[in-house]
N, C-alpha and C positions, 0 to 999 in steps of 0.2 A: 609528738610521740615521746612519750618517759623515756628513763630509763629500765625500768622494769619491761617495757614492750619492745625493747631493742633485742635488749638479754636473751628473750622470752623465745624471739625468732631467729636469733643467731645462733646457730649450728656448735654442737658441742662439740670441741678439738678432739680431733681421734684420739686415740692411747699411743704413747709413743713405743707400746712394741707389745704385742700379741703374746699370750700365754700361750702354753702347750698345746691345751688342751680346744681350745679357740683355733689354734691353726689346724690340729686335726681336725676340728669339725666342718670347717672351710674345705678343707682336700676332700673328706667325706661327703659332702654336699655334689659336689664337683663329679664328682667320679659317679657320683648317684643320676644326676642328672643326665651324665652321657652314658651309663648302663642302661636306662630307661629307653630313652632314645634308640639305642641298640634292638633292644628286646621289641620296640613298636613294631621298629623296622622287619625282623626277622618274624615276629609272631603278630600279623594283622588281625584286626578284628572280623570276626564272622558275623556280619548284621543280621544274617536269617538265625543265628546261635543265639545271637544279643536279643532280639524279639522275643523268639522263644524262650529263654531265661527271664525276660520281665514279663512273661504274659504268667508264668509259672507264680513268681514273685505275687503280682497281682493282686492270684487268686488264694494267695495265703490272708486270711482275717487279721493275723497279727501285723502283718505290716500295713494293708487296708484301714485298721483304727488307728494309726499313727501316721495316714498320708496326706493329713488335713489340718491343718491351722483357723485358729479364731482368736481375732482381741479387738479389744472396744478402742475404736479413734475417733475423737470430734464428732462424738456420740452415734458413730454408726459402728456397724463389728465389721470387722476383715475380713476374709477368710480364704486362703489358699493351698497348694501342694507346699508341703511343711519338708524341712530340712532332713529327715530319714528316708521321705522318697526319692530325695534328690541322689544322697549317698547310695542308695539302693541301686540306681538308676546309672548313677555315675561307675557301680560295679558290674552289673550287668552289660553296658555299653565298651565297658573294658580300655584299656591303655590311657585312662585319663589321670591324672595327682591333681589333689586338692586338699588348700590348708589354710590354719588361721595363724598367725604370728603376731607376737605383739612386740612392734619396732622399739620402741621406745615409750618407757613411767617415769611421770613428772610427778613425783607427791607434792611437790609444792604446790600446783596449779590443780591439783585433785583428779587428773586424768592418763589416758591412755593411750599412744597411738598406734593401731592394730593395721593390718592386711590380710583379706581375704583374697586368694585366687582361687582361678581352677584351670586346670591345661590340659588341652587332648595332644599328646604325645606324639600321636599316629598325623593328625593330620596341622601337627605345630601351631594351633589355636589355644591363646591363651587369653586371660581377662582377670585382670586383678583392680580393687580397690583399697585404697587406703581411706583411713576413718578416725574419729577422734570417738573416745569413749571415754565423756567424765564419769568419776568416780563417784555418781550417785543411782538411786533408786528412787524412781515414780512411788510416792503412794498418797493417801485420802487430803495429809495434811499437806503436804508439798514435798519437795524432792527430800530424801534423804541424804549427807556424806557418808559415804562408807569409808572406812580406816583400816577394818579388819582383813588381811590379806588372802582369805579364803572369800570373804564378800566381793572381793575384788575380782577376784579371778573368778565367778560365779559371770559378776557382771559383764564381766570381758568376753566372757565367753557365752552367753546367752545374745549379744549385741550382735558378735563376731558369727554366730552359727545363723545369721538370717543374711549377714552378705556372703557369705558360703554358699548358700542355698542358690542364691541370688547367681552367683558364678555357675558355680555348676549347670544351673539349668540357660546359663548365655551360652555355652559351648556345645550343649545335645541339641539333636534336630527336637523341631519344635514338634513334627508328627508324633515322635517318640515320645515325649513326654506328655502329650496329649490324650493317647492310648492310652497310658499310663494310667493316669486320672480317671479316664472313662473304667476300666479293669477295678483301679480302685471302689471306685463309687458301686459299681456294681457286685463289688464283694460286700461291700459292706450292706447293699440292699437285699441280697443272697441272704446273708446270715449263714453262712457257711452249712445251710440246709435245716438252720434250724427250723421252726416254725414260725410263723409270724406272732400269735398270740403266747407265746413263752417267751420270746426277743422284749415284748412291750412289759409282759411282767419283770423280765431282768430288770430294762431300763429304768420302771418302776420302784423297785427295790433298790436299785442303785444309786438313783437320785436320791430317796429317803434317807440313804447315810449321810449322804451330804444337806438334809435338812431341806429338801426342796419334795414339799407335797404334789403328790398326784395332779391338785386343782392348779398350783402355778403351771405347769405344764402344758396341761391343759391351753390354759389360759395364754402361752407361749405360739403353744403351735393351733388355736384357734376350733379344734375340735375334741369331742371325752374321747376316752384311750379306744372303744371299741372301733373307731373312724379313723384310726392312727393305719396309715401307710407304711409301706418300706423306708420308701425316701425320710418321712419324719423319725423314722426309729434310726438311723444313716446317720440323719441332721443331730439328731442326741448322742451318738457317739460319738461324734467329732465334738461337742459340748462340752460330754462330759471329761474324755479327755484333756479339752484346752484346760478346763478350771483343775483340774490332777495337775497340769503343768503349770499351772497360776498365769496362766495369757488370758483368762477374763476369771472374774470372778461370777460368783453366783446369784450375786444381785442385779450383777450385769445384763445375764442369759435371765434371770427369771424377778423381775420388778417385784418387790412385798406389795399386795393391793392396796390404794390407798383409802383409809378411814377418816370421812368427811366429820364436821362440829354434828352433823343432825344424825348422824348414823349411833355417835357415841351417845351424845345424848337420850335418842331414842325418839326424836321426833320426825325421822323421814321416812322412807321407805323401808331400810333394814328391820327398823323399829317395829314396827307394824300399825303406825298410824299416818293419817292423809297428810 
C-alpha cells in the first residue's frame, strides 16, 4: 500500500471548532428530527386516505408519463417505476423524509461521496445507502472528467436520485406500490379518453421531431401503426420520455436499418435484380 492509498482512506481531522452557522444547522436538524417524530405520533396516517390519494394520483396522465424508466445496460433496456412515482408515493403514503446528501468532494480523486435515505417516521423504518459517485460521464468515446461545477452537481444528483428511488420504494408496502404501477400503466393505456387513433398520430408526430420515421417504429414494435395497441402506444410514451431525459438514446430505442455492399450497389434484392 502507497502512500497516496493510506492518505486516501484515512479520515480527514475534524475542524477544531464549528462556525456559527454550522452549529445552528446541527440544532436545527436536531429539533427537526424530533418535531417530525412528534407530528407522526400525534397525526397517524390514514391508509384508506393514502389509497385513495394515490389511486387519484394514478389516474392523472401527467404523472402516469413520468412513472416509468428505460436505459440500455449490457445491450438489454431496463425499465422500471422511476423516481417521481416513488416521491409521489412516498407523499401520498405520508409521514415519510427522504433525501440525497453529499458527505464528502475529493477533487483530487475526481469524485463524490453521497447518501441516499428514506424513513417512515410513523412506523421508525429507515434505510439509507452510501455510494461513491466519480466525477465522470458515460458516453460513445468513453467516460468523460467533468470539472465544471454545475456538471457536477448534474451528476451527483442524477446518480443520487436512482438510490432514492431505491429507498423510498424499501420502506412502502410492496402491495402499495404495486397498485401503483398497475394505476399507472393503465392511465397511460386510457389515454386519458383520448382516442386510440389520434394517441398513434400524436406519437407519430412526436417521434418525427426527434427524427425517428414512422417505419423505424414500425419496425420496433413489429406491426404498421394501423395494428398499434394501447399497450404499444404506453410502451412509446415511456420511450419517448426516457430519450427527453437522455436514459437511452434514439438509436438505442430505434436501430438506423442496416444497408448491406449489394443493396448499395444494386445487385440484390433492394436493387431490383436476382
Amino acid at each position: 500500500m502507497t502512500y497516496q492509498d493510506i492518505e486516501r482512506i484515512t479520515p480527514a481531522p475534524a475542524p477544531a471548532r464549528l462556525g456559527q452557522g454550522t452549529a445552528v444547522e446541527q440544532s436545527r436538524a436536531v429539533a427537526e428530527v424530533q418535531a417530525a417524530i412528534v407530528v407522526a405520533q400525534q397525526c397517524p396516517r390514514d391508509i384508506s386516505a393514502a389509497i385513495a390519494e394515490m389511486r387519484q394520483s394514478c389516474a392523472q396522465p401527467y404523472l402516469a408519463e413520468r412513472a416509468f424508466f428505460r436505459f440500455p445496460r449490457a445491450g438489454q433496456t431496463v425499465s422500471g417505476p422511476s423516481v417521481h412515482l416513488a416521491r409521489e408515493l412516498a407523499r401520498c403514503w405520508g409521514n415519510v423524509q427522504y433525501g440525497l446528501a453529499e458527505l464528502r468532494r475529493d477533487d483530487e480523486y475526481g469524485e463524490s461521496e453521497m447518501q441516499a435515505f428514506a424513513w417512515d417516521v410513523q412506523k421508525n423504518s429507515r434505510t439509507s445507502s452510501t455510494f461513491i459517485v466519480p466525477h465522470k460521464r458515460d458516453q460513445k468515446g468513453g467516460p468523460k472528467q467533468l470539472t465544471d461545477m454545475r456538471d457536477i452537481y448534474e451528476n451527483n444528483a442524477n446518480n443520487g436520485a436512482r438510490r432514492v428511488r431505491e429507498a423510498i420504494f424499501a420502506i412502502l408496502p410492496p402491495w402499495f406500490v404495486e397498485e401503483a404501477k398497475e394505476l399507472c400503466a393503465r392511465t397511460m393505456r386510457d389515454g386519458g379518453g383520448k382516442p386510440l387513433n389520434i394517441r398513434i398520430a400524436d406519437a407519430v408526430k412526436a417521434f418525427e421531431g426527434m427524427g425517428v420515421t414512422a417505419d423505424r417504429i414500425e419496425t420496433k414494435l413489429g406491426r404498421p401503426t394501423g395494428k398499434w395497441t394501447e399497450h404499444d402506444v404506453a410502451q412509446l410514451q415511456v420511450i419517448y420520455r426516457s430519450v427527453q431525459q437522455g436514459e437511452v438514446s434514439v438509436d438505442d430505442e430505434f436501430p438506423a436499418p442496416r444497408v448491406t455492399a449489394d443493396e448499395i450497389t444494386g445487385t440484390g434484392p433492394a436493387g431490383g435484380e436476382a
